[in-house]
N, C-alpha and C positions, 0 to 999 in steps of 0.2 A: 532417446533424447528428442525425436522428432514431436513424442505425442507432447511433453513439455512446451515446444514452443507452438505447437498449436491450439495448445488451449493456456492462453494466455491476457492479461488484463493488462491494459498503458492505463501507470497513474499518471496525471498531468496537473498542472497550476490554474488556477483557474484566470487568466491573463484578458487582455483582448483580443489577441490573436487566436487566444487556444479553439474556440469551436470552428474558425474557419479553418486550421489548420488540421483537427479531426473529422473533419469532411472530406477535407483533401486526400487523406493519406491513411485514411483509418480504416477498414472494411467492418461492415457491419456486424461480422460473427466474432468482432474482439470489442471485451469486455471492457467500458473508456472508468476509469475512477480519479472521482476529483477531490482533491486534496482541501483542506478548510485552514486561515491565516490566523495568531490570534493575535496578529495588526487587524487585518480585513474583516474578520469575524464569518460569519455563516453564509452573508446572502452572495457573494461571489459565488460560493459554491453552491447554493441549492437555487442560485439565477443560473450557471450554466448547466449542472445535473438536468434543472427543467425541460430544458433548451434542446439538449441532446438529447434526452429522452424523448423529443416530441420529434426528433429526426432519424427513431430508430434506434437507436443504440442500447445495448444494456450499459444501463450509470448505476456507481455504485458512490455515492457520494460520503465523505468521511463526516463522522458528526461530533468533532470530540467533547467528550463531558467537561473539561472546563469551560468550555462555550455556552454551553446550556445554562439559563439565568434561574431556571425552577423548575419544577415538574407541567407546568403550564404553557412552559418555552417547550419542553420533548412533543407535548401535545400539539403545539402549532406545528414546527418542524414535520411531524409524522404524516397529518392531514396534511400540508402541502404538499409533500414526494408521495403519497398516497396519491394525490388528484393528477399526480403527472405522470402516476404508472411507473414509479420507481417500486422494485421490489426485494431491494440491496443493503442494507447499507455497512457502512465499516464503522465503529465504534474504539476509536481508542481513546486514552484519557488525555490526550494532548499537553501542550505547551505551556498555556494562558497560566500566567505569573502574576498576580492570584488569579484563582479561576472567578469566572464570571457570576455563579453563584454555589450553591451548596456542593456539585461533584466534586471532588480530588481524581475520583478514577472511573474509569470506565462500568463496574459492577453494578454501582446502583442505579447509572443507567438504564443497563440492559434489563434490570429489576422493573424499572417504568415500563419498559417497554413491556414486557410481563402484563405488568397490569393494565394495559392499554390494546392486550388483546392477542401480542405477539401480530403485528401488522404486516412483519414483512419474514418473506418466506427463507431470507439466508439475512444472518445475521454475520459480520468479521470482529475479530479481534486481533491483537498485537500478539507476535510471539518477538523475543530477541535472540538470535544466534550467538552477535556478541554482546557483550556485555551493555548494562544500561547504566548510562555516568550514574545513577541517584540508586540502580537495585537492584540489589544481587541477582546472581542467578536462578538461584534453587526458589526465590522468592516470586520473580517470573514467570516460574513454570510452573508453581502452586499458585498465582494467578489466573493461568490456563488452567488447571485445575478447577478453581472456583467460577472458572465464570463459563464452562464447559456445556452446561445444563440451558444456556442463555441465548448459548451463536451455533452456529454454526461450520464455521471453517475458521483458521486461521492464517494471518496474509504476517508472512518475517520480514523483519525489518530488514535494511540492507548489511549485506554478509560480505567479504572480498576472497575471503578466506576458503576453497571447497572443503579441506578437511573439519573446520571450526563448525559450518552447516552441517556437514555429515554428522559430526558426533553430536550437535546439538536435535538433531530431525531424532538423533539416535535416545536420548534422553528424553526427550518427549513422551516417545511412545513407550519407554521404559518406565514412566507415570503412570501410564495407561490414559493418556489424555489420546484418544482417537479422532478428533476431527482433522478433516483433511487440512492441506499444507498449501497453501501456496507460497512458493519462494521468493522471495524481495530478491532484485536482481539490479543493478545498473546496466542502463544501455548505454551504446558504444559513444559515451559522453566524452566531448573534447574540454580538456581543462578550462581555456581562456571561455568558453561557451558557460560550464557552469559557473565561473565566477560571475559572468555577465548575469548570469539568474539568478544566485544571488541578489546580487545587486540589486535587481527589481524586483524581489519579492517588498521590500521593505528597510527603510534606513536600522531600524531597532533591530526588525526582526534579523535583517541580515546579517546584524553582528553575532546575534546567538546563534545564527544558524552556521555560519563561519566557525566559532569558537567550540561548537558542539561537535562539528566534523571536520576538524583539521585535517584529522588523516585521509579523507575521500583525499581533498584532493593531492595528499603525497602519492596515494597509490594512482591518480591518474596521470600524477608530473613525471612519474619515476621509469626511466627507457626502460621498455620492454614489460610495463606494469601492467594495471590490470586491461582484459579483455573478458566481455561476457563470451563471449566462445570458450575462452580457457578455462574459466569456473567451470564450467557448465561441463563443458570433456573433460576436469578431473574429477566436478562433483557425479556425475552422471551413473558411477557404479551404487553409488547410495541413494540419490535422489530415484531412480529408477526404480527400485527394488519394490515388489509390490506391500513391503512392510512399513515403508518408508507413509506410503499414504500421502503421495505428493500429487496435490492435482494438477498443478500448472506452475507458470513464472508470470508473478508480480515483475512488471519490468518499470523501474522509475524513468521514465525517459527527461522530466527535467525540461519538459517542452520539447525536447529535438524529436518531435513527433516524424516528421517524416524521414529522418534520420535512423531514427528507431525499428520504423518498418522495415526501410529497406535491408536495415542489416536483419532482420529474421524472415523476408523471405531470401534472401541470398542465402544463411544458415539454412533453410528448409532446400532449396534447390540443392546448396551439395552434399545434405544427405540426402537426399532424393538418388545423385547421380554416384553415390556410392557403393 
């Protein structure tokens, strides 16, 4: 479990707190990834991506296809994280109700990007452990399937569940979709805090985002609910496993950036002292 939490990525909001707060508390060998709003739209996150990228960090900034207004928009997008030495990015098909131009999903995307040269050297995509309110499963995973040849790695949405990840990490590779894993994970999020983030992402956004995950916050109301320690030391027999193909932990920290640290290096120190 130790090597999991050391090679691991904070996704964060792109706020105005957020870069002084990954200065603060973030060290330079963890991987910072910014999230994109489709209130906000793109330049939150490719103004703080730049930003941190010009302070060292590896940014992996999320670009979702319904935000992209044409293939002209991927172009600009590209050349600008291109000129700021971003070499990341994550690619899901996002939120935006309707999308902003021609995407629905992420594939034809990644297809531009194809013809634009392949620019960047690790490409992400979505996997779902659980279920996706609008798409099956099996449909999900022949999504990994098809867009296999395009990315690189893929970053799971957040899981509560260790056994649901296990069997799901387990089905993956019983596809034979191979690219490495990184695990969506919640950090040691206090309820009335992500309600407060909610709240500020957005008045719209916030109600979808509320209505879409109701249940997060049952599992952090509920005594004795979730902790990323306890996922992680029951998923740990599977996540571990060199079959598993797991490179690290997507940790959503939700802004509690410095929150977030210190509970993995506290986790690192006591397996260190074990």
């Amino acid at each position: 479990m130790r090597g999991l939490l050391k090679n691991v990525r904070y996704e964060v909001l792109p706020a105005k707190s957020t870069q002084d707060k990954v200065l603060a508390h973030v060290p330079r060998d963890v991987v910072v990834t910014v999230t994109a709003s489709p209130v906000k739209g793109l330049e939150p996150t490719l103004d703080l991506a730049t930003r941190l990228a010009a302070e060292g960090y590896g940014v992996v900034p999320h670009v979702p296809a319904r935000l992209l207004r044409d293939g002209a928009h991927v172009a600009e997008v590209v050349a600008r994280l291109r000129e700021a030495g971003v070499d990341d990015v994550f690619v899901p098909a996002g939120d935006a109700d309707p999308p902003a131009g021609p995407y629905e999903g992420a594939l034809p995307v990644l297809r531009r990007l194809g013809e634009l040269g392949s620019p960047f050297s690790r490409v992400g995509i979505t996997g779902y452990p659980e279920s996706h309110p609008l798409i099956d499963d099996d449909t999900t995973i022949q999504a990994m399937w098809d867009k296999r040849a395009h990315a690189t790695y893929i970053v799971s949405n957040l899981c509560f569940d260790p056994r649901v990840l296990g069997e799901w990490v387990t089905r993956v590779r019983r596809r034979d979709v191979t690219l490495p894993v990184h695990v969506g994970v919640a950090g040691p999020v206090e309820r009335t805090k992500l309600l407060a983030m909610a709240a500020k992402i957005g008045v719209g956004e916030s109600t979808r985002f509320l209505a879409r995950h109701a249940s997060w916050f049952v599992r952090f109301a509920a005594p004795g609910g979730y902790t990323p320690e306890r996922l992680l030391r029951r998923g740990a027999p599977v996540l571990t496993a060199p079959s598993a193909a797991v490179a690290g932990l997507h940790l959503f920290t939700f802004n509690q950036i410095a929150e977030t640290e210190r509970w993995r290096r506290g986790m690192l120190e006591r397996l260190d002292g074990c």
